[in-house]
C-alpha positions as CSV (number, residue, x, y, z in Angstrom):
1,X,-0.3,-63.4,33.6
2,X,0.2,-60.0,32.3
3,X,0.3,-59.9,28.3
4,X,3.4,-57.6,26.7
5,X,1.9,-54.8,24.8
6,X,3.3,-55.4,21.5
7,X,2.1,-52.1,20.0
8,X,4.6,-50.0,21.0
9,X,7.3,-52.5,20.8
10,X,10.4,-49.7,21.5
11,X,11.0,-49.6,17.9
12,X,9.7,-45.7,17.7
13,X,9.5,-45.6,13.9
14,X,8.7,-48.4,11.5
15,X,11.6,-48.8,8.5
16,X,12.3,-50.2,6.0
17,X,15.5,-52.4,5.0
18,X,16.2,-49.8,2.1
19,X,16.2,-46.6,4.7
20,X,16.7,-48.1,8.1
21,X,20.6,-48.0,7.8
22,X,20.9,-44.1,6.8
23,X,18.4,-43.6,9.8
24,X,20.0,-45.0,12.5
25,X,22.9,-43.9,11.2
26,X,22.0,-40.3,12.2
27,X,19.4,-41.1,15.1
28,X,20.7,-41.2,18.5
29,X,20.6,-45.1,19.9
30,X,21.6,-46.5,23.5
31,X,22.7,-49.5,23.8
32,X,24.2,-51.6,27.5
33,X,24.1,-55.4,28.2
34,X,24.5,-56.9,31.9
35,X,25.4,-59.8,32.8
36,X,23.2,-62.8,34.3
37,X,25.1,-63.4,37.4
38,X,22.0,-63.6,40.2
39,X,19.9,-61.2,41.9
40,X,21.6,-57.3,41.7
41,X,23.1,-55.5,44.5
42,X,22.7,-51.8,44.9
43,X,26.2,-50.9,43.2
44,X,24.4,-52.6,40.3
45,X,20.8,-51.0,40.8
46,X,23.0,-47.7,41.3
47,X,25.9,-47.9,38.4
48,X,23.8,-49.3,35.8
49,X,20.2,-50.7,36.1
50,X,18.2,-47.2,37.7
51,X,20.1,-45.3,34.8
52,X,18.8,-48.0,32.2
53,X,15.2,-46.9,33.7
54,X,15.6,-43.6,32.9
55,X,17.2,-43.4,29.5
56,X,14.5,-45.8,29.0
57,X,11.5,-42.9,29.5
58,X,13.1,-40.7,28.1
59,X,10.8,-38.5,25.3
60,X,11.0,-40.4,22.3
61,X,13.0,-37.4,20.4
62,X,16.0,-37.9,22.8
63,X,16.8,-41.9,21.6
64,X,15.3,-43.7,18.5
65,X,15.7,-46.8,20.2
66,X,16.8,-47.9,23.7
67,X,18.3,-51.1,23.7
68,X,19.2,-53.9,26.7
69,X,20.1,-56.9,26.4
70,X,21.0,-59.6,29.0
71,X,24.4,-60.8,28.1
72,X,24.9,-64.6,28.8
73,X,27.6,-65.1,26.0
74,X,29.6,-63.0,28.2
75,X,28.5,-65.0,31.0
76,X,30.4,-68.2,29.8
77,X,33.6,-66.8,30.0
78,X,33.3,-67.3,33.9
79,X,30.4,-70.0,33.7
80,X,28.3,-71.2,36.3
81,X,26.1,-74.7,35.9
82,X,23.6,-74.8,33.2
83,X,20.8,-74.4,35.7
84,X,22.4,-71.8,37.5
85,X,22.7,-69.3,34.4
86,X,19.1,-70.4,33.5
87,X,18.0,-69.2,36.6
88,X,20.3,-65.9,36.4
89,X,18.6,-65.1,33.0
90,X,15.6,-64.9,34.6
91,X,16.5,-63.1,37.8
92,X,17.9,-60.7,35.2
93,X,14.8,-59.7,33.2
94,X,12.7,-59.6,36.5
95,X,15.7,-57.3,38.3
96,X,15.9,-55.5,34.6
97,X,11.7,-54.5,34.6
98,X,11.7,-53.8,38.4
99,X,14.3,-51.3,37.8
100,X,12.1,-49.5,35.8
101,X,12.7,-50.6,32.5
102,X,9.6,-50.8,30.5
103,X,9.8,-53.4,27.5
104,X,6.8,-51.6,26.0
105,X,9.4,-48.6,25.3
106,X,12.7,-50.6,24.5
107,X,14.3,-53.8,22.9
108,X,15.1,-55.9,26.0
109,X,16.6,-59.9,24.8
110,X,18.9,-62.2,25.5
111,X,22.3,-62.2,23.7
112,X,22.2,-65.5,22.9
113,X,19.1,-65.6,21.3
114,X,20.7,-62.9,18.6
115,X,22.8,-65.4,16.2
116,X,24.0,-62.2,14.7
117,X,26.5,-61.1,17.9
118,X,28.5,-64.6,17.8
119,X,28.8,-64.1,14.0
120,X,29.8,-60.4,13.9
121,X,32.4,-61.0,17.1
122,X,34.2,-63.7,14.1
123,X,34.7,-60.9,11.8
124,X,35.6,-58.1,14.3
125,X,38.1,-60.3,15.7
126,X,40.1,-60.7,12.3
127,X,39.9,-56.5,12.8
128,X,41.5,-56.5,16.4
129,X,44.9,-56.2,17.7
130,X,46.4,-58.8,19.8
131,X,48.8,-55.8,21.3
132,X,45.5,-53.6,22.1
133,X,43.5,-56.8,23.9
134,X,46.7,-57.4,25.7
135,X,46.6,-53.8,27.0
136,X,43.0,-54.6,28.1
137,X,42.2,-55.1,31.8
138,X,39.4,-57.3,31.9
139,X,41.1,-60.3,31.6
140,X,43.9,-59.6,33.8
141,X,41.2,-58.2,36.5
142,X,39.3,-61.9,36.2
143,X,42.5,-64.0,35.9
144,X,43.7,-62.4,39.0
145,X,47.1,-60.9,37.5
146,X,49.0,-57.8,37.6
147,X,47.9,-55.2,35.4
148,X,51.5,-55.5,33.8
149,X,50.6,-58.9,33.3
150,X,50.9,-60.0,29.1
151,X,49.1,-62.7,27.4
152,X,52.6,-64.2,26.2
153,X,53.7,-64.8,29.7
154,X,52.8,-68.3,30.0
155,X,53.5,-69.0,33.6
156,X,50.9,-66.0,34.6
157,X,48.2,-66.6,32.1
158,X,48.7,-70.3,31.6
159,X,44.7,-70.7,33.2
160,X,43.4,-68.0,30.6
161,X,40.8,-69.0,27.9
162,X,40.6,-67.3,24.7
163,X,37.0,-65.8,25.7
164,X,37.9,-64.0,28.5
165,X,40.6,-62.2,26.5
166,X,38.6,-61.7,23.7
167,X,35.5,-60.6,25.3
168,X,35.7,-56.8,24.7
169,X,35.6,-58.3,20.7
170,X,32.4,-59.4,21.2
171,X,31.1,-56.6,23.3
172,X,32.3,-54.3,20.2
173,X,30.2,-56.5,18.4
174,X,27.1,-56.2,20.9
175,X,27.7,-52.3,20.3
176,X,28.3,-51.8,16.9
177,X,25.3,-54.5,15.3
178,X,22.4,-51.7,16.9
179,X,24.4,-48.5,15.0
180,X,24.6,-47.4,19.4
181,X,25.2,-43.6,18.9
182,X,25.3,-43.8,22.9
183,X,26.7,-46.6,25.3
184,X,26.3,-45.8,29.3
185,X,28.9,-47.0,31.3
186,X,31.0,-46.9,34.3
187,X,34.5,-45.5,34.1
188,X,36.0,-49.0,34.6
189,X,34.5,-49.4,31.3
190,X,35.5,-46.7,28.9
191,X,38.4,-48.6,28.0
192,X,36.2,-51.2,26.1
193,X,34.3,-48.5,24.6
194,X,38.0,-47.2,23.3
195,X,38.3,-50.4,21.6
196,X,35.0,-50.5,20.1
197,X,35.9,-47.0,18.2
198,X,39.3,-48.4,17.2
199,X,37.5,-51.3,15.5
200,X,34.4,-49.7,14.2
201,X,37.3,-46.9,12.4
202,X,39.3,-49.4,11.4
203,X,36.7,-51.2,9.6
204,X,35.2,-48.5,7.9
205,X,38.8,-47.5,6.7
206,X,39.4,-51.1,5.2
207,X,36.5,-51.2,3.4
208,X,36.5,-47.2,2.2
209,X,32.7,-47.1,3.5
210,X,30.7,-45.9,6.7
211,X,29.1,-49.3,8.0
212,X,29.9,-48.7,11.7
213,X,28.8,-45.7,14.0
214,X,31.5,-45.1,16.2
215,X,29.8,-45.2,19.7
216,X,29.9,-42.3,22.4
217,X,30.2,-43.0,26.2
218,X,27.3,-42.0,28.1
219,X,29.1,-42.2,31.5
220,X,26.9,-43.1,34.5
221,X,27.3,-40.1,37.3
222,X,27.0,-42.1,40.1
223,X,30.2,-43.0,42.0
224,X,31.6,-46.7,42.7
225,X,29.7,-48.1,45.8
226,X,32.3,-50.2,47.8
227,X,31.9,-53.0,50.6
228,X,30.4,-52.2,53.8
229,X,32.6,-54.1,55.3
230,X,35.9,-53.3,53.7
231,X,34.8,-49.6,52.5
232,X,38.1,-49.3,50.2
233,X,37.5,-52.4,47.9
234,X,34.2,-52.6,45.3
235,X,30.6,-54.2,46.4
236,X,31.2,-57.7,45.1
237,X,28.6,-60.5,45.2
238,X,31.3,-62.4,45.0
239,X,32.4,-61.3,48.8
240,X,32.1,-64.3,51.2
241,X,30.2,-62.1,53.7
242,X,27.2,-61.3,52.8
243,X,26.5,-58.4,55.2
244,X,29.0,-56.6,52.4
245,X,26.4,-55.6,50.2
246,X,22.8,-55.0,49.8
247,X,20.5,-56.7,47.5
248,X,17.5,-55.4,46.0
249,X,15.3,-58.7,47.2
250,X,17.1,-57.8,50.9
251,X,13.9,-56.4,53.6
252,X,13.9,-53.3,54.9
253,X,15.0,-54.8,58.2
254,X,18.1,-56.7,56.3
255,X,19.1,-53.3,54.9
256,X,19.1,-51.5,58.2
257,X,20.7,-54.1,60.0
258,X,23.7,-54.2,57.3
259,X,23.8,-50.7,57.5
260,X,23.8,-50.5,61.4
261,X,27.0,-52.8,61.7
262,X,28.9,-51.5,57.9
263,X,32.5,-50.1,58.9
264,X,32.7,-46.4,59.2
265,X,35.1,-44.8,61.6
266,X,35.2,-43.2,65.4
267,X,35.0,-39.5,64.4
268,X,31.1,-37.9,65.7
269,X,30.4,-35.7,62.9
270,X,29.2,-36.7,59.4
271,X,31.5,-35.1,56.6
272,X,32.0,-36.2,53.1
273,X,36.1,-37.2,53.1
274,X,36.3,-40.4,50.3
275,X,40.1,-40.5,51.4
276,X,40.6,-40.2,55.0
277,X,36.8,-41.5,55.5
278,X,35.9,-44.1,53.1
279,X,32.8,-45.9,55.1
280,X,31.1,-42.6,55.6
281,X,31.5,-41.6,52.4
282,X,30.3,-44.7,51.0
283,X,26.9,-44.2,52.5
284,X,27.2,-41.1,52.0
285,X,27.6,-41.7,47.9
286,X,24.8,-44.9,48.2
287,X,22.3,-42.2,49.8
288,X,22.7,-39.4,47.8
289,X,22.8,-41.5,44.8
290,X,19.4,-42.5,45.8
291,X,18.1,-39.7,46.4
292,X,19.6,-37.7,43.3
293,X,22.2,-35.0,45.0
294,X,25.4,-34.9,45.3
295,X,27.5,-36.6,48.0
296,X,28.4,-32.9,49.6
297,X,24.7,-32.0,49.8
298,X,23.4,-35.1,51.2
299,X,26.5,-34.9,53.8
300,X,25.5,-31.0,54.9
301,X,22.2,-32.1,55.9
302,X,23.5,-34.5,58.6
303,X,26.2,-32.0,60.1
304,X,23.3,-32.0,62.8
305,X,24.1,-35.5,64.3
306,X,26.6,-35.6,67.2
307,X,27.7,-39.9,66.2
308,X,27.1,-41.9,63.3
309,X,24.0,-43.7,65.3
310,X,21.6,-41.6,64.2
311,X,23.5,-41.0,60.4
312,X,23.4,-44.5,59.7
313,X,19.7,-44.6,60.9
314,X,19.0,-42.0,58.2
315,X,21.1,-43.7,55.5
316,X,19.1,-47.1,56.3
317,X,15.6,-45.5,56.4
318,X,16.5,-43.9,52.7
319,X,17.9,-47.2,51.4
320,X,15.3,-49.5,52.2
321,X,12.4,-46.9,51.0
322,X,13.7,-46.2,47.9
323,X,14.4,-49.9,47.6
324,X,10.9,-51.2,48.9
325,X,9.4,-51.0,45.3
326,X,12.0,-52.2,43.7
327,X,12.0,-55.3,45.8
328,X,8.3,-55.8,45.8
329,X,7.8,-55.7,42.2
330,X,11.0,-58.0,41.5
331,X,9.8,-60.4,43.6
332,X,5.8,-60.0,42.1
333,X,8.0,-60.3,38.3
334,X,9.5,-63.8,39.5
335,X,6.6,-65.6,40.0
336,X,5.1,-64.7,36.2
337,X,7.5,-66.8,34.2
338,X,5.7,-66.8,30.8
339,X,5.3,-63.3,30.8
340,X,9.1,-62.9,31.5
341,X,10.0,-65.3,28.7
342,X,7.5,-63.2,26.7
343,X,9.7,-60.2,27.5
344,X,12.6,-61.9,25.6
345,X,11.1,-63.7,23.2
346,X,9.7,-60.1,21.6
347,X,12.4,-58.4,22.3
348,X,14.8,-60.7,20.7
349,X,12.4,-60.4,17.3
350,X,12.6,-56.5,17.0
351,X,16.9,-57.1,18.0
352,X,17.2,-60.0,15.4
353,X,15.4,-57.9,12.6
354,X,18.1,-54.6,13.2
355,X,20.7,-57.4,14.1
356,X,20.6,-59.2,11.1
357,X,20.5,-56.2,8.6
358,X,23.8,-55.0,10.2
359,X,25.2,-57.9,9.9
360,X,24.2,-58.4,6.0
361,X,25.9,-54.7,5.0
362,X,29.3,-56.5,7.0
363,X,28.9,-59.2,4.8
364,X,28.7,-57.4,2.1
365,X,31.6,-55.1,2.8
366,X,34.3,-57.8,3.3
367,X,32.4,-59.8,0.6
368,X,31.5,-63.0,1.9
369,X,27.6,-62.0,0.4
């Protein structure tokens, strides 16, 4: 079993409870949560978890702290059986590492192992607008409802449960307990980052004091990767088929064989055309993504094939290399369970000790200390 080097725990600067506020306050901090729901397919390796790698190495001036956190609170609003989420927890922190997260150089935990983000979401909520989380599209998105839907309409909501349409309350509160200068998301997200602002100002505003950063979005540059089988809808592992998506534990000979039979069109030549062309310019994105260009780039240095035979050769070839490590180490990080419950167990030490301070100046501010 590998040990978790403790030394450099992610925490870049030691502080104490008397100057730790005013700090962070002023030093850059990212913060994202994802949640456990089973091994990550390469929408998810693209959107969010490659980009988490990154920020993650990035020189210690850019980010006092990079933060991750695997967001099983969230998980329950849609839950799965009690063994089943145990089991996506750790498929999470293996998928999370293999990415190239390094816990040595951030705070990676579990949500629910940071009392602080249940307690915080309380006194957010008494902060929030029933007409603003009624605007939100979340909830409609997951209850399967029109975007006009309302909360009030009882015949169309009459399934929803007060987490799902509160959850971007407590994802406000997974933001704003770290003092996140920086949050990186997709821009089906930047609505709940709109939120958070709205109740980290309107806090501060009631109380006549600065106890909430108001976040930033750090948006992630890569495009949304859709079904390879339905090229105009997103890569969903909830899609009955599964040759609609890739996984990172797929082989290479699994990717190039989804690949070989996605959905692209009868045209010969390889151009990049999102509206008229959506399969090939779904590779097209997937690849280039990969391979850090942009989707026109990638697409000029195939004008050369005459069919998509020999395109979706090359796509397949770049997907499963860049994917091979990935793969191998996730599946090397699953069979070291005490090392990944070491992962969380220290990272949930260095959240609870920023959580709980942020949560003691709240207190004090509407005070219940």
């Amino acid at each position: 079993m590998r040990r978790l080097k403790t030394h450099a725990c992610g925490l870049r600067r030691q502080f104490s409870a008397s100057t730790r506020r005013d700090v962070q306050k002023s030093a850059p901090v990212v913060f994202s949560g994802i949640q456990p729901t089973g091994v990550a397919h390469i929408g998810n390796y693209l959107g969010a978890l490659r980009a988490w790698g990154k920020l993650c190495n990035s020189p210690p001036q850019k980010f006092e702290h990079t933060i991750f956190s695997i967001v099983d609170l969230h998980a329950l609003t849609v839950p799965p059986s009690a063994d089943k989420l145990r089991e996506y927890k750790k498929i999470a922190v293996a998928t999370i590492i293999a990415s190239g997260v390094d816990p040595a150089k951030c705070i990676l935990f579990a949500q629910s192992d940071v009392p602080a983000h249940a307690e915080l979401c309380w006194i957010l909520s008494c902060f929030s607008d029933f007409g603003y989380l009624n605007r939100m599209t979340q909830w409609k998105s997951k209850s399967k409802v029109s975007n006009n839907a309302s909360a009030l309409d009882e015949d169309a909501t009459k399934d929803l449960k007060l987490g799902l349409f509160s959850y971007p309350v407590l994802q406000a509160a997974d933001i704003l307990l770290y003092m996140a200068t920086h949050v990186p998301v997709g821009e089906d997200q930047t609505q709940h980052l709109e939120l958070t602002r709205h109740i980290a100002n309107k806090f501060n505003h009631t109380y006549k004091q600065n106890v909430f950063v108001s976040p930033m979005t750090l948006l992630t540059p890569t495009p949304r990767v859709m079904s390879l089988k339905m090229p105009t809808k997103k890569m969903s592992k909830s899609d009955p088929s599964g040759q609609s998506r890739i996984m990172i534990s797929d082989t290479a000979d699994e990717i190039r064989s989804k690949i070989n039979k996605s959905v692209t069109d009868n045209f010969r030549t390889v151009t990049y055309e999102p509206e008229s062309r959506p399969g090939v310019a779904n590779l097209i994105s997937i690849a280039a993504g990969l391979q850090d260009t942009t989707p026109e780039k990638f697409a000029e240095s195939c004008t050369h094939f005459d069919g998509l035979r020999d395109f979706k050769l090359l796509v397949g070839d770049v997907i499963a290399d860049k994917l091979e490590p990935v793969r191998t180490e996730y599946e090397r990080l699953m069979a070291e369970d005490a090392y990944l419950k070491e992962v969380l167990k220290d990272g949930a030490r260095k959240a609870n000790a920023i959580a709980t301070q942020t949560l003691e100046d709240v207190k004090k501010a509407v005070g219940i200390l």
